[in-house]
NUVO-830447 format. One record per residue (C-alpha): residue in one letter; z, x, y. Coordinates in steps of 0.25 Angstrom, whole numbers, plus 5000, padded with zeros to 4 digits. Example, Ala and Ser with C-alpha at 12.3 -4.5 7.8 and 13.67 -1.06 7.14 Angstrom:
2
A503150494982/S502950554996/
% end
This chain:
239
X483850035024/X483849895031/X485049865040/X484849725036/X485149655024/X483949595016/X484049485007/X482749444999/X482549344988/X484049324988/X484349214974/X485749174970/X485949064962/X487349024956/X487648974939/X487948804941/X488248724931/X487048784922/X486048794933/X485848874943/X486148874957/X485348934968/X485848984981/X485049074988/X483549084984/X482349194990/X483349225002/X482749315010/X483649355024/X483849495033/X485349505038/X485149585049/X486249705053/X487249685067/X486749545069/X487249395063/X486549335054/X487149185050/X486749095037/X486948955041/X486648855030/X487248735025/X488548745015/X487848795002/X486748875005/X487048995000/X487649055013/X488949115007/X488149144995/X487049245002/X488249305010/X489049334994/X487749394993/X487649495003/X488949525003/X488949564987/X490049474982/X488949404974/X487849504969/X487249394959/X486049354966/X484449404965/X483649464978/X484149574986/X485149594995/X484849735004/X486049775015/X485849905021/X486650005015/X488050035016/X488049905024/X489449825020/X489549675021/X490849615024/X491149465020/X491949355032/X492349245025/X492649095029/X494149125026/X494849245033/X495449285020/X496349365023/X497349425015/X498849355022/X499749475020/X498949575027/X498849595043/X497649575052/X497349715049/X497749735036/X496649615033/X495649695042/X495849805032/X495849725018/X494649765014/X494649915017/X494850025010/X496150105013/X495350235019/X494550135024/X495450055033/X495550125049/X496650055057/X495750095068/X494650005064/X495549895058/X496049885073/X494649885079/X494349765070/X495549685073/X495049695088/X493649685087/X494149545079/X494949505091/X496349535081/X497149625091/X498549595089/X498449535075/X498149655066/X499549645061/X499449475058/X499249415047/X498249305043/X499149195044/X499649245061/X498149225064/X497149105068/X495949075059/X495049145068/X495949275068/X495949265054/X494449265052/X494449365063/X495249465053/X494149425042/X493149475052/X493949595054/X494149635040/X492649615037/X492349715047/X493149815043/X492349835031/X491349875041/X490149785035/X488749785038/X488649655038/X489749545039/X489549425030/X490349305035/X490349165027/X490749075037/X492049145043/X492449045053/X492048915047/X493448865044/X493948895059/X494048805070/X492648795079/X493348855092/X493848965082/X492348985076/X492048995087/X492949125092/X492549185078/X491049165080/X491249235094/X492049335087/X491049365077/X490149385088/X490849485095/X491249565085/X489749575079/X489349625092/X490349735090/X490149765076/X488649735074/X488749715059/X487749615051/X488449485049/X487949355040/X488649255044/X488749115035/X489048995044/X488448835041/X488548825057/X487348825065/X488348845077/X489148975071/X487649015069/X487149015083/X488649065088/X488349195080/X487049215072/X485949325077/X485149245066/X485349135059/X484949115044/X484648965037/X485248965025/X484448875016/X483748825002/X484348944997/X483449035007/X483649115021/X482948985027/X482849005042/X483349145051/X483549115066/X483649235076/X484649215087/X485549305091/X486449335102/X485549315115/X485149175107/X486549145106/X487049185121/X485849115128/X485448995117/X485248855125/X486048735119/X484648685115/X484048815110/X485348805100/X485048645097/X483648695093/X484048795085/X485048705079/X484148605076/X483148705069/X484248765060/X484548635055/X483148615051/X483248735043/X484448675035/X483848575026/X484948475022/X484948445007/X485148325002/X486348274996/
% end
């Protein structure tokens, strides 16, 4: 069994207005386990929609999806969504089963997300990037193969993206899961990505290899080159 997932001949179309609305079309595209993989496309392109796929909260589609087995995914969404009467690690646990839940573990998290000394906060005591830091958090407790994130840190300030994309890093290096990462920023792309997957006319349309020795060593013209090409990728439409 594959440690991957494998996506072939992925269609999913949606009903509009009598007609018929495709999305995603002959998407092929291998996620590969413990690195970070990021979709970057322009708004529309049907990066939230693969990631709803993979993540079975819409099985309507035709093609396969393979994970390996027993693999969970876990979902980081562009709001926190916390619940506002629980703690830090009450929210941690939310999506636990009682005999699932280990204070052990939940206090592990809370450190390993940079929360010491706010377990017992609630959402409204924290910043924007403590607050996605919980959503982390909770998303790891699940203990998920492969983190699914739709851009998480989109509505925070840049200096605050930043701190989270940092974050992200670091904890990935700690936990090692899989993680498809959603983003329209070619920047957040290069500040994170292993590889990098165009998103577009419907298809997996370009996958760039990159990963963390690119990212530490990269030139400010190897980055502008690499820019310039993934531009050329992404074929504006016309209006």
């Amino acid at each position: 069994m594959t440690d991957t997932i494998e996506i072939r001949n992925l269609y999913k179309s949606f009903p509009v207005e009598n007609r018929e609305l495709v999305v995603l079309q002959d998407l092929n595209l291998t996620v590969p386990a413990h690195e970070i993989t990021v979709l970057l496309g322009r708004s529309g392109c049907g990066k939230t929609t693969l990631l709803r796929l993979i993540g079975e909260l819409d099985r309507d589609y035709k093609g396969t999806i393979q994970k390996p087995q027993n693999a969970k995914t876990a979902f980081v969404f562009q709001e926190a969504r916390l619940m506002p009467w629980l703690t830090v690690a009450q929210n941690i646990a939310f999506g636990l089963k009682k005999k699932e839940i280990d204070p052990k573990n939940i206090e592990n998290l809370i450190s390993l997300t940079g929360l010491d000394g706010f377990a017992d906060a609630y959402p409204q005591q924290l910043s924007g990037g403590m607050r996605h830091r919980t959503a982390l958090a909770r998303a790891l407790a699940l203990d998920p193969g492969f983190l699914l994130m739709d851009e998480p840190f989109a509505a925070l300030d840049h200096f605050t993206r930043e701190k989270m994309q940092q974050a992200l890093l670091d904890i990935h290096e700690k936990n090692q899961c899989g993680v498809l990462f959603v983003t329209h920023s070619i920047d957040e792309a290069f500040a994170i990505a292993d590889h990098i997957v165009i998103l577009e006319d419907k298809r997996a349309n370009k996958v760039y290899h990159l990963g963390s020795a690119w990212r530490q060593s990269c030139t400010e013209e190897e980055r502008s080159a690499l820019r310039a090409n993934i531009l050329s990728s992404i074929q504006i439409q016309n209006m």
